[in-house]
N, C-alpha and C positions, 0 to 999 in steps of 0.2 A: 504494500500500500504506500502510496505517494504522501510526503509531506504536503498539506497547503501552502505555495509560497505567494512574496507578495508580486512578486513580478508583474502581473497586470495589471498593477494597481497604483506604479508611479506616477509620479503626477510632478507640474511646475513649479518652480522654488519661488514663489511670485514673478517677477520678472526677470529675474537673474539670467535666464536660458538654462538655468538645470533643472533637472531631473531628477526627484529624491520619491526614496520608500515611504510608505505613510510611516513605518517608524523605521526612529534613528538607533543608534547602540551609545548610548553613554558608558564614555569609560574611566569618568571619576573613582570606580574599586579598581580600577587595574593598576595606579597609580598613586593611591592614596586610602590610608586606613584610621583616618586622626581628624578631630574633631566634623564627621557625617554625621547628618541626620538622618538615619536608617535605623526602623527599630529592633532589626538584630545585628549582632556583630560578625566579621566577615574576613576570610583571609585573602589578601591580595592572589591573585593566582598568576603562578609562575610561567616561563615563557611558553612550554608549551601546551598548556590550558588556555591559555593567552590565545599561543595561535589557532587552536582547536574549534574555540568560540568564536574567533573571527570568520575561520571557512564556514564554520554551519551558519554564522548569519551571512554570508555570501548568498551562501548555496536556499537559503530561504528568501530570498529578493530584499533582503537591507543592503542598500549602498551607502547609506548615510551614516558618518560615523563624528561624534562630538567628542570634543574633548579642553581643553586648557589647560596655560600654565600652573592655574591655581589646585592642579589634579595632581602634584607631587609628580609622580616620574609618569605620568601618562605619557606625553607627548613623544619624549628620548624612546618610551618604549616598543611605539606603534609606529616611529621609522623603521627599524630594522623586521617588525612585524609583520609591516605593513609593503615591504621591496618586494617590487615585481610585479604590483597589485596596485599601482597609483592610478590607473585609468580606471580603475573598478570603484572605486570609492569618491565620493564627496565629502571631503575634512572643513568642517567646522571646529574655529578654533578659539579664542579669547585674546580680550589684552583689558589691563584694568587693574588687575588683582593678581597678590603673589601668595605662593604662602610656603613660609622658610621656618622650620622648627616649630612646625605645629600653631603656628599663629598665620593669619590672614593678613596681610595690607594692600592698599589701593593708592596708585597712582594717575594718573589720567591727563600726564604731560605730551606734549608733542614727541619730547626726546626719548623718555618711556613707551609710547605707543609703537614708535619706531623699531628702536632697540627688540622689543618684546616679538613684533610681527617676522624679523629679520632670525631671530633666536628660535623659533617657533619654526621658519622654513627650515633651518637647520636638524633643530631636533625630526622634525616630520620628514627628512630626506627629501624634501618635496620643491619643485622653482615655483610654486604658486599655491596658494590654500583658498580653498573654494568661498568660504565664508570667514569673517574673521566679525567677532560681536563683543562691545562693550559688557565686560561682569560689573554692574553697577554694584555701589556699595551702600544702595537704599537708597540716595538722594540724586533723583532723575535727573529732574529738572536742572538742577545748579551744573552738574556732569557737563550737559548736553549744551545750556548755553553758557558755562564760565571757563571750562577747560578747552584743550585746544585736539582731544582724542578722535572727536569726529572729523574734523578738517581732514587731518593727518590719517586717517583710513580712509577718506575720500584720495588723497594723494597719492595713497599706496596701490589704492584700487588703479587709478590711472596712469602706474608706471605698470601695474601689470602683476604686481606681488600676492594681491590678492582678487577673487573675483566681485567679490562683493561684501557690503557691512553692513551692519545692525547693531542691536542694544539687546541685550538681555537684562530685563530693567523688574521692577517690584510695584511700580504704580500705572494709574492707567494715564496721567497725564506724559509722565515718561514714555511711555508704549504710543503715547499718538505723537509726538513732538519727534520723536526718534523713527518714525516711518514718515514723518513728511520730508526727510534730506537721506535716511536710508535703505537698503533696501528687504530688512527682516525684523522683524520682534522677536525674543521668548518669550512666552509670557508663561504663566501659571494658570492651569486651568484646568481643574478639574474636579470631581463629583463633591469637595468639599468645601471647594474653591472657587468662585465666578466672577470675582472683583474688574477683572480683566479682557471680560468678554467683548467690551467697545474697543480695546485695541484689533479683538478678530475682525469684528463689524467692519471697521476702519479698511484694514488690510484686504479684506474680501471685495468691497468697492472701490478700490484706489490700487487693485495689481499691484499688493505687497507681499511676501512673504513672511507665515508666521510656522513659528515651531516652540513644541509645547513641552513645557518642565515641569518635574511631578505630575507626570498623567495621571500615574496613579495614587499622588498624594503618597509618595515616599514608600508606599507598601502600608498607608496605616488606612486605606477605606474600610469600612465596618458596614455593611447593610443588612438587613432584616435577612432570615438564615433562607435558602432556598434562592437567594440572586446572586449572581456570580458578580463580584466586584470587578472583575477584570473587563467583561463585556460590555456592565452597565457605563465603564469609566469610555472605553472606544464607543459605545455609542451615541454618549453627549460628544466626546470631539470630533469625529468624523461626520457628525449629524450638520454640523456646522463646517459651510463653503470655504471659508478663510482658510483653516488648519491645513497646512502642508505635510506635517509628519509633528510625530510624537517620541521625545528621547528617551529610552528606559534604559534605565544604566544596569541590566542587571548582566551576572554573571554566572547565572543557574543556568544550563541548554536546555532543562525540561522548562524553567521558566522562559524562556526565550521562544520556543517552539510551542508552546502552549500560546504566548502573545501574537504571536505570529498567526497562527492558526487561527484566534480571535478575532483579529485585524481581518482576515480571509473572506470568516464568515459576513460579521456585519459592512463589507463592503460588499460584499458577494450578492448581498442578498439586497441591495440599493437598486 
């Protein structure tokens, strides 16, 4: 018997000209085991687990693979992972945020955005990263018009380093102000969460792209017993035009082909 994969079911990265899976692979645990919000604990999995989970998300139609500086060794990890394989995937990347001995910081200078984007094509063995997105640090607005991070990934865009920017931002005034100059959101959104859903709105009518964090509300959705939280979480987002894909960072393959097969059904059946 055949896995369901998603293969039929890419779709455009808003205007970008790419092409992504309705979900992405987050790989914040590949690189990172120190202060997550996940409500069980989890061991980084080693290279060739690493590589294992990337072929079966191949092989089940995810092209789209997220990740950032602030994931500890994600990025250095998924170059040497990910050789051989750079036309097969779309790298989503960050700049904004570091995090060095277990603590977070944020910068959002020209000369940091630079440096970061430049460091990032290095780690990723890559001459271009498909998406590169502001990790905001809860303050949208002041990010997007007092620092100079946007300009400087509009620049980067137009020397050709990256394909495109966006914000992965915490507010919905952030999420519309950062889709009128870029060209993606993350937002949050999901079955406990809707604060965000006019950044979708926005996106869906203005040929943006959005992509969704915590689909599934980090692994803590709770519903009434006999509904499957997985399905009810894909059916609000896919229900809605805007959503391009959804990042689930997990590194279970039965949870990954379970999501996948989910994803299958409720498009399958639109």
């Amino acid at each position: 018997m055949s896995l369901p994969t998603l293969h039929p079911f890419h779709r455009p990265l808003g205007s970008t000209g790419l092409m992504v899976s309705p979900l992405g692979l987050g790989t914040v645990k590949m690189g990172r085991d120190q202060g997550v919000k996940y409500p069980n604990g989890f061991t980084i999995p080693d290279d060739d687990d690493a590589r294992r989970l990337l072929k079966m998300a191949r092989e089940l139609g995810i092209n789209l693979i997220d990740t950032a500086p602030a994931y500890g060794r994600s990025e250095e990890r998924l170059g040497p992972l990910l050789r051989g394989q750079r036309d097969q995937w779309v790298i989503v990347s960050k700049v904004g945020e570091e995090f060095d001995n277990g603590q977070s910081r944020h910068d959002f200078s020209a000369e940091h955005t630079r440096r970061s984007v430049e460091r990032s094509l290095q780690r990723l063995e890559t001459e271009v990263i498909d998406l590169v997105l502001v990790h905001s640090d809860g303050n949208d607005l002041a990010i997007l018009t007092d620092s100079e991070v946007y300009q400087t990934l509009a620049t980067l865009k137009a020397e050709g380093k990256i394909r495109g920017f966006g914000f992965s931002g915490k507010t919905v005034e952030g999420g519309l102000k950062a889709l009128e100059q870029g060209d993606c959101a993350m937002v949050t959104y999901n079955l406990n969460e809707q604060a965000e859903r006019a950044v979708i709105d926005y996106a869906a009518a203005h040929g943006k792209a959005i992509l969704v964090k915590k689909a599934l509300a980090s692994g803590h959705v709770c519903l009434e017993s006999g509904v499957d939280p997985v399905r009810a979480s894909f059916e609000l987002l896919f229900g809605h035009p805007g959503v391009a894909s959804a990042i689930v960072g997990t590194i279970n393959p039965l949870h990954l082909a379970h999501n996948v097969a989910t994803v299958a059904k409720v498009l399958g059946s639109r």
